[in-house]
Biotite code that builds the C-alpha atoms (Angstrom):
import biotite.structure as struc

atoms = struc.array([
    struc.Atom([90.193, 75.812, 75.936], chain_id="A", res_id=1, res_name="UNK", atom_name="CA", element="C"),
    struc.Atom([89.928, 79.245, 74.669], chain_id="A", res_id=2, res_name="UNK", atom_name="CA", element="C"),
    struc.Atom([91.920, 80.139, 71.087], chain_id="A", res_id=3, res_name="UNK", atom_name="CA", element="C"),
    struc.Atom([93.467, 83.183, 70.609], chain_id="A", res_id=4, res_name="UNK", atom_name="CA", element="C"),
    struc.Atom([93.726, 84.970, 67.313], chain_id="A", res_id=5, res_name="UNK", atom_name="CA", element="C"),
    struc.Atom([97.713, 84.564, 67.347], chain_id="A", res_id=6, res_name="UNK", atom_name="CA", element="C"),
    struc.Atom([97.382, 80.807, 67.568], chain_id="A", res_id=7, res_name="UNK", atom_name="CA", element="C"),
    struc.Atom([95.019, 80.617, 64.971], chain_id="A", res_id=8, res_name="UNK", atom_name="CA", element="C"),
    struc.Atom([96.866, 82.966, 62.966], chain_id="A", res_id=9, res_name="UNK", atom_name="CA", element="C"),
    struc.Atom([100.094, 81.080, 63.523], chain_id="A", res_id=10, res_name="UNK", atom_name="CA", element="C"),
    struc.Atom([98.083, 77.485, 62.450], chain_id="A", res_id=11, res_name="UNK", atom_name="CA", element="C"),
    struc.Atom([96.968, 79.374, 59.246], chain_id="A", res_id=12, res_name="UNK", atom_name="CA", element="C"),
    struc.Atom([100.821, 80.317, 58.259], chain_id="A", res_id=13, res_name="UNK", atom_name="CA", element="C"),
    struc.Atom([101.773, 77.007, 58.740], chain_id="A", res_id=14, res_name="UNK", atom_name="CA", element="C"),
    struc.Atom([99.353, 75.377, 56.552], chain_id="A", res_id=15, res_name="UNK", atom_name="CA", element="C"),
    struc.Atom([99.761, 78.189, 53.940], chain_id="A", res_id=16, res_name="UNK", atom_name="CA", element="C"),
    struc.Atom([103.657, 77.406, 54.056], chain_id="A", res_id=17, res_name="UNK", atom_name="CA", element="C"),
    struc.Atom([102.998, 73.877, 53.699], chain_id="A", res_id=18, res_name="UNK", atom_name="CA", element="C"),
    struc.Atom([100.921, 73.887, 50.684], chain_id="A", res_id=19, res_name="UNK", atom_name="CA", element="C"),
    struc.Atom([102.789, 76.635, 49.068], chain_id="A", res_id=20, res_name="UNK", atom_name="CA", element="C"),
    struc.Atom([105.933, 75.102, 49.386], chain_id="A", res_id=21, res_name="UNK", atom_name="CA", element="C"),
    struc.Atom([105.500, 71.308, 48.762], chain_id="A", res_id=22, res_name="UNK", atom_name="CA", element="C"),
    struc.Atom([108.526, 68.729, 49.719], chain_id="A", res_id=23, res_name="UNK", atom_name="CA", element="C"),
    struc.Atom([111.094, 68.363, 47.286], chain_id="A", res_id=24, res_name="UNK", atom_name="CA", element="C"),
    struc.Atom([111.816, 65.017, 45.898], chain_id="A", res_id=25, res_name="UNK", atom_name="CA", element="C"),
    struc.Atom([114.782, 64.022, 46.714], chain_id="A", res_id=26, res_name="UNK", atom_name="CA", element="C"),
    struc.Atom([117.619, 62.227, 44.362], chain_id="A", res_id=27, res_name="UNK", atom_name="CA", element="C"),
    struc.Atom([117.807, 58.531, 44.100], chain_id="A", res_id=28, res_name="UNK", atom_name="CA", element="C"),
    struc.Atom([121.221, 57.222, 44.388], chain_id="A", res_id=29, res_name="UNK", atom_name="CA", element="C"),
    struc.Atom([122.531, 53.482, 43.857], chain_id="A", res_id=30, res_name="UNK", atom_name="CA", element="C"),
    struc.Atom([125.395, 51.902, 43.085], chain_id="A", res_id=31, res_name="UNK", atom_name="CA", element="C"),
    struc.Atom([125.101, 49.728, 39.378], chain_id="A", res_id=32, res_name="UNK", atom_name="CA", element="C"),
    struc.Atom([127.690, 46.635, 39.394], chain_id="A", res_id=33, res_name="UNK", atom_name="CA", element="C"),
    struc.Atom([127.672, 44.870, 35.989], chain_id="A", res_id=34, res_name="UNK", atom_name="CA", element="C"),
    struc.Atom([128.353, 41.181, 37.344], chain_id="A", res_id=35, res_name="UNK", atom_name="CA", element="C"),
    struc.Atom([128.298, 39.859, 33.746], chain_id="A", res_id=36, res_name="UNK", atom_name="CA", element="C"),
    struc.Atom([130.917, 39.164, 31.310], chain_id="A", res_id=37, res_name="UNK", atom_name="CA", element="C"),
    struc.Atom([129.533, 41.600, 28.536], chain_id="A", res_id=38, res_name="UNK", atom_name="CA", element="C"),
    struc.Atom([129.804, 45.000, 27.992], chain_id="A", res_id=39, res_name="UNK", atom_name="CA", element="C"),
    struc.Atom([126.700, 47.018, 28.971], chain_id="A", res_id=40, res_name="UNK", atom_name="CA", element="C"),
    struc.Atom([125.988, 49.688, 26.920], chain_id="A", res_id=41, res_name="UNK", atom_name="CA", element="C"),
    struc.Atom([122.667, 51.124, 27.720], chain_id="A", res_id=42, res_name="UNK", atom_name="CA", element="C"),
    struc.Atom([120.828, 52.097, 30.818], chain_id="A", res_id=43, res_name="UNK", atom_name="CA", element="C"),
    struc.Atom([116.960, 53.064, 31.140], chain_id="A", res_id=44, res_name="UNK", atom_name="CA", element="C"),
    struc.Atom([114.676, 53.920, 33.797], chain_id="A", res_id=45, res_name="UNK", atom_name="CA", element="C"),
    struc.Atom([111.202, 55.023, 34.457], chain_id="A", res_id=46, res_name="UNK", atom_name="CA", element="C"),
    struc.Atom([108.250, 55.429, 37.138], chain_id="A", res_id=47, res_name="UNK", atom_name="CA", element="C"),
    struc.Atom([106.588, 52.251, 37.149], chain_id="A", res_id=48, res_name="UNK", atom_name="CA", element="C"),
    struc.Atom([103.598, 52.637, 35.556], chain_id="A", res_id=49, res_name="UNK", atom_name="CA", element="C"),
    struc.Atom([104.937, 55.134, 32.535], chain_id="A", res_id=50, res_name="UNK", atom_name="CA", element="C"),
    struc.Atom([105.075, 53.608, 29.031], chain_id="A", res_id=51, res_name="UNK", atom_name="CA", element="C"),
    struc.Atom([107.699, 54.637, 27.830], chain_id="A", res_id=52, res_name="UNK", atom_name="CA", element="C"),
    struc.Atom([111.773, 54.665, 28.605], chain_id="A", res_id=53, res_name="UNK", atom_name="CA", element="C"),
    struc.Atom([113.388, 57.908, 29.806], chain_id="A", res_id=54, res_name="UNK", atom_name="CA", element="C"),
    struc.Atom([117.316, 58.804, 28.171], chain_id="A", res_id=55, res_name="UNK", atom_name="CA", element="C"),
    struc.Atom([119.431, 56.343, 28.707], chain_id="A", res_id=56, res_name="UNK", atom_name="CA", element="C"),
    struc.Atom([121.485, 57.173, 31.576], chain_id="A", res_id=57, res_name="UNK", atom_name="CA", element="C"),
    struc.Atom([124.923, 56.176, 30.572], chain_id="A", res_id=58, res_name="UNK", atom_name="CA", element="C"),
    struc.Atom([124.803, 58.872, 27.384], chain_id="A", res_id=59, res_name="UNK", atom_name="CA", element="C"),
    struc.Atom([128.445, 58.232, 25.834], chain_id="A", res_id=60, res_name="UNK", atom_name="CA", element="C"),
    struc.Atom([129.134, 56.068, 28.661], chain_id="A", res_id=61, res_name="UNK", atom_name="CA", element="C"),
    struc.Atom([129.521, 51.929, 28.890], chain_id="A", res_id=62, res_name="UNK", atom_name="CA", element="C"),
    struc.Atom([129.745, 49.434, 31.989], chain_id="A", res_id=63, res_name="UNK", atom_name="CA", element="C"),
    struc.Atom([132.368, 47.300, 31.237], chain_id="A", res_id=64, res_name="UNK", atom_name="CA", element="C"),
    struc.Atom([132.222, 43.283, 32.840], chain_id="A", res_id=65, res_name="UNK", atom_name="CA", element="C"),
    struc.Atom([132.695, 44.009, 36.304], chain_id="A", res_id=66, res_name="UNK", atom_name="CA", element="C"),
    struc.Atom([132.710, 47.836, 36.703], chain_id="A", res_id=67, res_name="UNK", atom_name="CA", element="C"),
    struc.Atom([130.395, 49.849, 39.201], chain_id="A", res_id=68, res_name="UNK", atom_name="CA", element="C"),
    struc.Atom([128.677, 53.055, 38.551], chain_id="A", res_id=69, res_name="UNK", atom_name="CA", element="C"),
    struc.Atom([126.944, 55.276, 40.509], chain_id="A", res_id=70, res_name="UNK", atom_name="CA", element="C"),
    struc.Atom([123.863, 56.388, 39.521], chain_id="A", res_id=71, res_name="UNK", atom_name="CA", element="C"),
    struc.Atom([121.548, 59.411, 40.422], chain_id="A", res_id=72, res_name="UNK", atom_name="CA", element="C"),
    struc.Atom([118.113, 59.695, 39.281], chain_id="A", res_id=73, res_name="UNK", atom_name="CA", element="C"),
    struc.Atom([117.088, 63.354, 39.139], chain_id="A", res_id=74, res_name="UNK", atom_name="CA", element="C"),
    struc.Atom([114.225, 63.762, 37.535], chain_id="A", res_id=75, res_name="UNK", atom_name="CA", element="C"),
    struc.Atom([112.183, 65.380, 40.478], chain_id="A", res_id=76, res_name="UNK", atom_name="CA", element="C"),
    struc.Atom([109.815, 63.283, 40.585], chain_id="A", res_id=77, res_name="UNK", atom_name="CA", element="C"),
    struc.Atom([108.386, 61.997, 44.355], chain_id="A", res_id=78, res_name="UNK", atom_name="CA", element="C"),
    struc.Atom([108.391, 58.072, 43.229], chain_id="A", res_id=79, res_name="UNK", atom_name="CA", element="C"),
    struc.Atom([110.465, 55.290, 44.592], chain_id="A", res_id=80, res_name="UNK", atom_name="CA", element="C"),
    struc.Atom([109.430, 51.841, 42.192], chain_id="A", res_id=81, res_name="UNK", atom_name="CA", element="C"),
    struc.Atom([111.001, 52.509, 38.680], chain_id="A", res_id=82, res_name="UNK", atom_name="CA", element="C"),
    struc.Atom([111.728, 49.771, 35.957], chain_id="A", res_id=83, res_name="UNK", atom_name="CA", element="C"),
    struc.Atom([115.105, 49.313, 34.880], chain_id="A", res_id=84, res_name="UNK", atom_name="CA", element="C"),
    struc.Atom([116.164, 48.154, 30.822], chain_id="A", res_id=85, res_name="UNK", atom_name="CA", element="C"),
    struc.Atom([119.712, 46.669, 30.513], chain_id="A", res_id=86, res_name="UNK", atom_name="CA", element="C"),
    struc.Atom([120.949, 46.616, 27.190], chain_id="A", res_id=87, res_name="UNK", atom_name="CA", element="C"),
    struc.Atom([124.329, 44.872, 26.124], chain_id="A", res_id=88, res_name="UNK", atom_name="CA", element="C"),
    struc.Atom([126.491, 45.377, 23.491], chain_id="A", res_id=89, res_name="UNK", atom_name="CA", element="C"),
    struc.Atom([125.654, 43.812, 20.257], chain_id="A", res_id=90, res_name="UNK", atom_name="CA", element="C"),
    struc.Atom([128.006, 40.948, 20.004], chain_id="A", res_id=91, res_name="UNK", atom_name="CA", element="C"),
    struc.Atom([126.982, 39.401, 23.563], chain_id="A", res_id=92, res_name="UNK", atom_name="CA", element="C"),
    struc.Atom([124.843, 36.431, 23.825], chain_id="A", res_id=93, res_name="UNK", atom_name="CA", element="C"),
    struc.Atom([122.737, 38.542, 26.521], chain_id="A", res_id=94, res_name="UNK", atom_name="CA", element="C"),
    struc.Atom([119.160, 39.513, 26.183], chain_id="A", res_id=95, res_name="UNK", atom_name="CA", element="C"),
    struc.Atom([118.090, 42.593, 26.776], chain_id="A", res_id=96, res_name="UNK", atom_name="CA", element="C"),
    struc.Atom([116.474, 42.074, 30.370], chain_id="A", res_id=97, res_name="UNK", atom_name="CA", element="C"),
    struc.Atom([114.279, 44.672, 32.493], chain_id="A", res_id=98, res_name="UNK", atom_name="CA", element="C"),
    struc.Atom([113.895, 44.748, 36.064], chain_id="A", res_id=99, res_name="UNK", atom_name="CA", element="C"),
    struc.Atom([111.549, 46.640, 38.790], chain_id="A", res_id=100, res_name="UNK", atom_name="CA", element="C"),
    struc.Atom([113.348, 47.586, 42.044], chain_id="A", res_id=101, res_name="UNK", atom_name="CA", element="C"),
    struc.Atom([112.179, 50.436, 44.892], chain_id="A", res_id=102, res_name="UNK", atom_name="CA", element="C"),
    struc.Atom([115.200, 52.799, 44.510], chain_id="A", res_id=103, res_name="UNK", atom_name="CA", element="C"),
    struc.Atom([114.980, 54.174, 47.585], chain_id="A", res_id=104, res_name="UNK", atom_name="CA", element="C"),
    struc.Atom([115.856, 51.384, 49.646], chain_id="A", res_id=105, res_name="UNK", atom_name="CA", element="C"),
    struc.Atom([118.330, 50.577, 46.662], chain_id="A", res_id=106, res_name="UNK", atom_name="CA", element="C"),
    struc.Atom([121.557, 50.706, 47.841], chain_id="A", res_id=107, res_name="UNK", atom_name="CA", element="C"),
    struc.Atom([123.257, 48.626, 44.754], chain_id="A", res_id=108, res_name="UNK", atom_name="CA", element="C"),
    struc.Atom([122.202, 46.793, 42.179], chain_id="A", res_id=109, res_name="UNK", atom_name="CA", element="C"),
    struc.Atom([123.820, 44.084, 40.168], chain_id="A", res_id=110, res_name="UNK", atom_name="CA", element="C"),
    struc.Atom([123.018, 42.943, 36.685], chain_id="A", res_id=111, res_name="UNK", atom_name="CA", element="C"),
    struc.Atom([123.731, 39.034, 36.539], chain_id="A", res_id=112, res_name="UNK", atom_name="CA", element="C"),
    struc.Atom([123.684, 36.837, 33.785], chain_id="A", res_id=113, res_name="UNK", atom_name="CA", element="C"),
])
């Protein structure tokens, strides 16, 4: 089979285009249900593997008992395992607890006691 300089050419481009314009991670997006009967009042995450906790995602925010949230994980990063810190208000009997779930095959997640 004989190559022509077009198809070679062409070949070149598209490896060019790949490698100077890598895949963009996409956003992880799940659904939080606090199935306890405290008040949740922090959220962390982080790529398994990283030592230390991002910003907690809820800012201001809390996750009442029973409430959902939906979060998104933006941090443009091309990772799917992340650990998870739940952190309830001070006056519950709950432990802090941490978790490690593939977020994107998450679909929801609920915090039980």
């Amino acid at each position: 089979m004989k190559h022509t300089g077009l198809n070679v050419a062409a070949a070149a481009a598209a490896v060019l285009f790949a490698v100077a314009f890598p895949a963009q991670a996409e956003d992880l997006t799940f659904k939080l249900i606090n199935g306890t009967q405290s008040e949740l009042t922090r959220f962390y995450t982080s790529p398994t593997g990283v030592d230390e906790w991002e910003d907690d995602v809820f800012g201001e925010q809390v996750l009442n008992p029973g409430e959902t949230i939906s979060i998104t994980i933006a941090d443009g990063r091309d990772v799917c395992k992340y650990d998870m810190r739940f952190e309830f208000d001070e006056a519950s009997d709950l432990d802090t607890t941490e978790d490690t779930q593939d977020l994107c095959q998450l679909g929801s997640y609920t915090i039980h006691e």
